[in-house]
N, C-alpha and C positions, 0 to 999 in steps of 0.2 A: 591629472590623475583621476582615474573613475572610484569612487568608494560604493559603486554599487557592487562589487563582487566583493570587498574586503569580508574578510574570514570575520566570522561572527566569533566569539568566544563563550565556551557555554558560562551556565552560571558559574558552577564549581570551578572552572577555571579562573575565573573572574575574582572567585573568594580567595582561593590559593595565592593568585598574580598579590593581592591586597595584602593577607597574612605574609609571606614573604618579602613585600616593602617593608611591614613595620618591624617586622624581625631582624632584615638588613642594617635599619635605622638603628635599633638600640641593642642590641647583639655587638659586642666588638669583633671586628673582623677574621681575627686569629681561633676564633671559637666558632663564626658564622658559617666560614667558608666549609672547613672540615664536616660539619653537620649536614649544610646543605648537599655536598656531596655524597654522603653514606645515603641521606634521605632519599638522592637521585637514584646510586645506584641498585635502591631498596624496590622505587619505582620501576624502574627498566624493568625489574628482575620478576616484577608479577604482571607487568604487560606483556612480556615473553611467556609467561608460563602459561597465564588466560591465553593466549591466541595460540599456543597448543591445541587448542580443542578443534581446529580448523582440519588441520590437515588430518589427524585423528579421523575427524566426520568422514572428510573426503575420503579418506582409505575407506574409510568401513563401508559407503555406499558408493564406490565404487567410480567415483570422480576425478577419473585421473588428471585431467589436464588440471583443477581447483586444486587436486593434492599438490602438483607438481609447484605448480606456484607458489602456495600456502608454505608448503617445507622448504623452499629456496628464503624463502620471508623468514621464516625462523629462523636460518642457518646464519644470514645476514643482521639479524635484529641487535648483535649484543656489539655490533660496528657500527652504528648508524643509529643518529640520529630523528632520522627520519621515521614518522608514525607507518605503519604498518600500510596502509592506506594510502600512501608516496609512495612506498615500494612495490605495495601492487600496480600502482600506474607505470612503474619503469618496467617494471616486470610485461606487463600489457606492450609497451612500446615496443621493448627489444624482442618481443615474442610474435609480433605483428610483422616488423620489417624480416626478419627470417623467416617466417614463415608465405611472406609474399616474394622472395626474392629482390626488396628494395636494396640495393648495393651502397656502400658506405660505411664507415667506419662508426666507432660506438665512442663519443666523447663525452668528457664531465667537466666542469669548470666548477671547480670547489670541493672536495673531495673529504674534507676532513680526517673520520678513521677509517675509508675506504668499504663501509658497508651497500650503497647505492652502485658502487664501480663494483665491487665484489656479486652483486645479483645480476647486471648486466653479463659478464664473463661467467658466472654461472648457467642462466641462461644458456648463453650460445652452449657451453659445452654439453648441456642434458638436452638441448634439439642437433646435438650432431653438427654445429658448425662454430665455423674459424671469423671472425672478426677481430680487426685489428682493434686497441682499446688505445685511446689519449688520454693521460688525468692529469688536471692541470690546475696545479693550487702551489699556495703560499708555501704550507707545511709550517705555518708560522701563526694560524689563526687567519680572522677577523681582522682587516684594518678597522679605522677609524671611520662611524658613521660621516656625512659630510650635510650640511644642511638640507640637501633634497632628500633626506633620506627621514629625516622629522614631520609628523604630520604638522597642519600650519596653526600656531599658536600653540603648541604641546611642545614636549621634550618624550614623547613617542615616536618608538622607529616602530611602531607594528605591535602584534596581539603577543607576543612572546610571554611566556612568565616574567623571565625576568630581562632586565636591559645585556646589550649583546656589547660588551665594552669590546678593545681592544683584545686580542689572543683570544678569545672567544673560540670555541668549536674548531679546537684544536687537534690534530694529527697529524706527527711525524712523517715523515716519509720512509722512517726507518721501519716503523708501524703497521704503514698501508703494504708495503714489501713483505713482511712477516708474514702478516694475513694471505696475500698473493699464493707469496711465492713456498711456504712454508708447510702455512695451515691448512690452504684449501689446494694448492699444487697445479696453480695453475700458468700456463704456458709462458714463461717470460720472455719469449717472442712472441707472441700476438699483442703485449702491453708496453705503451710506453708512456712512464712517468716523468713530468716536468715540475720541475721547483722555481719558485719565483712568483710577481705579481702578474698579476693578467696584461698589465700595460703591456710590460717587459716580454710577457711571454706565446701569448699568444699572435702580435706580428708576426715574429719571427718563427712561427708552425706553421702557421696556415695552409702555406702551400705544401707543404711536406703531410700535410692531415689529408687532404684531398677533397673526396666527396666526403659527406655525412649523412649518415640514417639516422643516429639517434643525440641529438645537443641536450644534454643535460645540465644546466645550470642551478648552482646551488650555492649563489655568490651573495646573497641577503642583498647588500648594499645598492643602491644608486648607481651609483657608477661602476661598480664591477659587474652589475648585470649588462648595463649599456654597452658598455668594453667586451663583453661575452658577444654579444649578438651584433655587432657593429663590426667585429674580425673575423666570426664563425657563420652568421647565419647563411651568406650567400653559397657555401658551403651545401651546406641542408638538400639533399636531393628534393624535387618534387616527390611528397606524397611520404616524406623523413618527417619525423617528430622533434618538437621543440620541445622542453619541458623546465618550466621554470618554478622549482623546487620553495620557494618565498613568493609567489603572486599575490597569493591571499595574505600572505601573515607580515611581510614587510613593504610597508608603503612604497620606501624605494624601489624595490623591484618591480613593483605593479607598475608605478608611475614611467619608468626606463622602458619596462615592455609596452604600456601602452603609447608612450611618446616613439617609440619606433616603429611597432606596427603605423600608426597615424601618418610618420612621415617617412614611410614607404610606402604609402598606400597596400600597403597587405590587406588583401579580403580571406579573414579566416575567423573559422569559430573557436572562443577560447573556452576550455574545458574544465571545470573545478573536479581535482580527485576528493575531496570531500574532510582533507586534514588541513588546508592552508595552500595549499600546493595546485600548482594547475599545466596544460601543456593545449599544445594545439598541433594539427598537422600542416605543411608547408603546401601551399598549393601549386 
């Protein structure tokens, strides 16, 4: 594994990651957990409203394509976990192969509350086109880190605040459907959702998945990224985006994608979106 590209974490984050171990420690559980969550959803809720100012700008001086983006990123923010900063590199992907006519389908591997697969299928529908969508997750969280997913001599899996236990970064599938099919109204023929683990699941699509433009992975772990790209990537048309949503921020997924590119001999440039997150184009 390279740790020259792992995701720096700033100071403030550093201090937060700290304050929140010792709070975990002596905080009883039943009092912790409740807290930490209102404090999250406290959070969210004024990173959404700061990056309102984005698309605001871009209207007013007249940026459409930066608006277009920026307001797909809002619309998606309050599903996804993902920094604002991810979803403009997926947003860049899926807006690149439709707009060059790269042909293939739009896949995710790890989907949680379906905000990353929801900007993708947005996308397509504000430039006018029809892509089929695969999203393909648990619906059951996070499995269990596995040794390769720990840096060596630590009990860290990567820059996270905090540790990424089991059911981690959870979302239903009844959830991701709402959102779809519900809230935002979009085509539930061009999407099709699978439930299960990646082992399980992904064999048995692959060929029914076809080509791919855009592989989006956003499986944290060691082996669930390996398993993402060892079923899908041959997939990947030339000149389709890979995008591996933990590069920077979990050692396992770094270490899986650089032990694959390695031995596939893949020659390609890998790409930091600049929150943890990185992708590369297929040559």
């Amino acid at each position: 594994m390279s740790d020259a590209v792992m995701h720096r974490s700033s100071f403030i984050k550093n201090v937060v990651r700290s304050v929140l171990c010792l709070c975990e420690r002596v905080i009883p559980p039943l009092i912790f957990r409740p807290l930490f969550a209102a404090a999250f959803r406290a959070y969210r809720f004024i990173l959404r409203l700061l990056f309102l100012r984005f698309p605001l700008w871009y209207a007013v001086t007249g940026q459409k394509d930066l608006q277009l983006r920026s307001w797909l990123i809002f619309r998606v923010m309050p599903y996804s976990l993902v920094g604002w900063r991810g979803l403009a590199a997926t947003f860049d992907a899926v807006s690149a192969v439709l707009r060059t006519g790269i042909e293939g389908a739009l896949v995710e591997c790890g989907v949680a509350q379906g905000g990353s697969s929801a900007l993708m299928a947005l996308t397509c529908v504000a430039l006018g086109q029809r892509r089929k969508l695969w999203l393909f997750d648990s619906f059951e969280g996070l499995p269990d880190p596995t040794v390769e997913d720990f840096f060596p001599g630590t009990k860290a899996t990567g820059t996270h605040i905090r540790p990424l236990s089991r059911g981690s970064c959870l979302g239903t599938i009844e959830q991701v459907q709402d959102l779809f099919f519900r809230k935002l109204r979009i085509n539930p023929e061009d999407v099709t959702m699978v439930k299960g683990w990646f082992q399980d699941t992904l064999p048995a699509n692959r060929n029914r998945i076809g080509s791919i433009a855009v592989l989006r992975i956003d499986a944290d772990w060691y082996e669930s990224t390996k398993c993402c790209l060892e079923n899908l990537y041959d997939n990947v048309v030339p000149g389709g985006y890979v995008i591996i949503d933990d590069y920077c921020s979990c050692y396992g997924a770094q270490k899986a994608t650089d032990e694959f590119l390695s031995s596939r001999k893949i020659n390609t440039t890998i790409q930091l979106d600049g929150r943890g997150g990185a992708f590369f184009v297929k040559p």
